[in-house]
N, C-alpha and C positions, 0 to 999 in steps of 0.2 A: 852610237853610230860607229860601224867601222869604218877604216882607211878607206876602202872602198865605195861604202854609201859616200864618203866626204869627197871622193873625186868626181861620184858622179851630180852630187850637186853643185861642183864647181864647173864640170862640163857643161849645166842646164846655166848655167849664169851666163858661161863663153856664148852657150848659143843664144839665150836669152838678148842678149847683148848682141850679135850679128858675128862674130868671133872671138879669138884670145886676143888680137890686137886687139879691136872694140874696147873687150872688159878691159884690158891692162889699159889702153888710155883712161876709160873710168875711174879705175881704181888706184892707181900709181905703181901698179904690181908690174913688176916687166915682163915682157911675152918668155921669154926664153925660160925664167922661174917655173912658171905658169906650164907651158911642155914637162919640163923637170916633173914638176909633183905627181901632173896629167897619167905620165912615161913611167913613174914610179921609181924615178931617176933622182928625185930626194922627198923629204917628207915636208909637210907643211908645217911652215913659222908662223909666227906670231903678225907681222903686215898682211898675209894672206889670211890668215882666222879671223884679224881683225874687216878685213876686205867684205869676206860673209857674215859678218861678225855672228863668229863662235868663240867657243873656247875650248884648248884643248884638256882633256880631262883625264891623269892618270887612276888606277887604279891599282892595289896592291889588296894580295888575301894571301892568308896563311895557308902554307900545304897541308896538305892531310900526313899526319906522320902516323909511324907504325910506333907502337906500345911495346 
């Protein structure tokens, strides 16, 4: 899942929920966070993964090196 699919299944929740207040009363996540992530204005923590409960998953790979 990109950053992107993951904001916009957080948007389906907001609206699911009737807005971001709604959801943040639900979930204990503050509205203003919730804009942040939305806005691209920070990236999603560990209360909000847990809210939809995800996780977040890095990945690391080796480059391709020259010989």
């Amino acid at each position: 899942m990109t950053l992107e699919e993951f904001r916009a299944d957080l948007r389906a929740a907001c609206a699911e929920a009737g807005s971001q207040l709604a959801w943040s009363r639900q979930t204990g996540v503050s509205t203003p966070y919730i804009s942040d992530v939305l806005s691209g204005r920070r990236e999603p923590g560990q209360k909000l993964l847990d809210a939809l409960d995800m996780d977040k998953v890095v990945d690391y790979r080796r480059r391709n090196r020259k010989p």
